[in-house]
C-alpha positions as CSV (number, residue, x, y, z in Angstrom):
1,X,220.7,104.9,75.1
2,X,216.9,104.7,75.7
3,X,215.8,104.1,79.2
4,X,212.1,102.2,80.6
5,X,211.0,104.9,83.6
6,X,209.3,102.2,84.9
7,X,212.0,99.7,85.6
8,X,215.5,101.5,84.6
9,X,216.5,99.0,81.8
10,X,218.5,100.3,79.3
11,X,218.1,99.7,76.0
12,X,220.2,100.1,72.3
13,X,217.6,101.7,70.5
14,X,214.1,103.7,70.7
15,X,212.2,100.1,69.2
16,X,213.7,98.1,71.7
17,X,212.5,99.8,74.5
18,X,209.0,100.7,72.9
19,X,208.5,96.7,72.4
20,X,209.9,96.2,76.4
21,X,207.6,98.5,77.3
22,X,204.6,96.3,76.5
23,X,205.1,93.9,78.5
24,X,207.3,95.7,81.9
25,X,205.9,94.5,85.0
26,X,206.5,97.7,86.5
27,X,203.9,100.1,84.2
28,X,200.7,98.2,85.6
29,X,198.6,101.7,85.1
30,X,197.9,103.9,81.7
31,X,197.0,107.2,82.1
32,X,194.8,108.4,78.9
33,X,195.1,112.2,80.1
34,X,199.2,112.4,79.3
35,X,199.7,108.6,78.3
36,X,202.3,107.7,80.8
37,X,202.8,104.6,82.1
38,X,203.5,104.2,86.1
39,X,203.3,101.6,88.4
40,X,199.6,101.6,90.8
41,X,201.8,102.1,94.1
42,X,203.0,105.5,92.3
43,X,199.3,106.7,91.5
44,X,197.9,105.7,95.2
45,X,198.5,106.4,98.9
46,X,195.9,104.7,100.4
47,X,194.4,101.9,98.0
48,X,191.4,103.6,97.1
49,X,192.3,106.9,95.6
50,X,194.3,107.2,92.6
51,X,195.9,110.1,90.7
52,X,198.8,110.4,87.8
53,X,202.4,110.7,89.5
54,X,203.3,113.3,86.8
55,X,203.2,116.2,88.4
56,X,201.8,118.3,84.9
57,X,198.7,115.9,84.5
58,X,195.1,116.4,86.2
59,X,194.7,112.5,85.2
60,X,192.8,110.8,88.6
61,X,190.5,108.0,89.5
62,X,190.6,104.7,88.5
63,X,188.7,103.8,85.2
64,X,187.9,107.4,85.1
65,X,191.7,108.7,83.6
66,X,193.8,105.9,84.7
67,X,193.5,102.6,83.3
68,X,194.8,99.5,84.1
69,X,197.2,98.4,81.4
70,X,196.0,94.8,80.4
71,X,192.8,96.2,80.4
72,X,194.0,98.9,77.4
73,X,195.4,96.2,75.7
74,X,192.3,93.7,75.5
75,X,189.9,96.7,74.4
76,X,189.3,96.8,70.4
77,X,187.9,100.0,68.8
């Protein structure tokens, strides 16, 4: 069973939950330092300053290491 960390569906097999993944509601925020997805109440306090929830990454600031996800998806290398 593969699990979203973002929203807690469960799903049959690791493809399924890679292809949910894309579009959960709940992983609005990429973070390029470790790559995990988290939603933007997780990264803030206060609305202004933003860091990475996972406690093992130095990922902060907003377009510095975190990204917004839509925003990684509409950039082409």
């Amino acid at each position: 069973m593969h699990t979203c960390r973002n929203c807690n569906q469960s799903f049959q097999t690791e493809l399924a939950l890679e292809l949910h993944r894309d579009t959960c509601k709940k992983g609005q925020l990429f973070c390029q330092v470790c790559g995990d997805r988290f939603r933007e109440g997780d990264a803030t306090q206060d609305g202004w300053h933003y860091e990475c929830p996972n406690e093992d990454c130095d990922g902060d600031g907003l377009q510095d290491d975190l990204y917004r996800v839509e925003d990684v998806r509409t950039t082409t290398h």
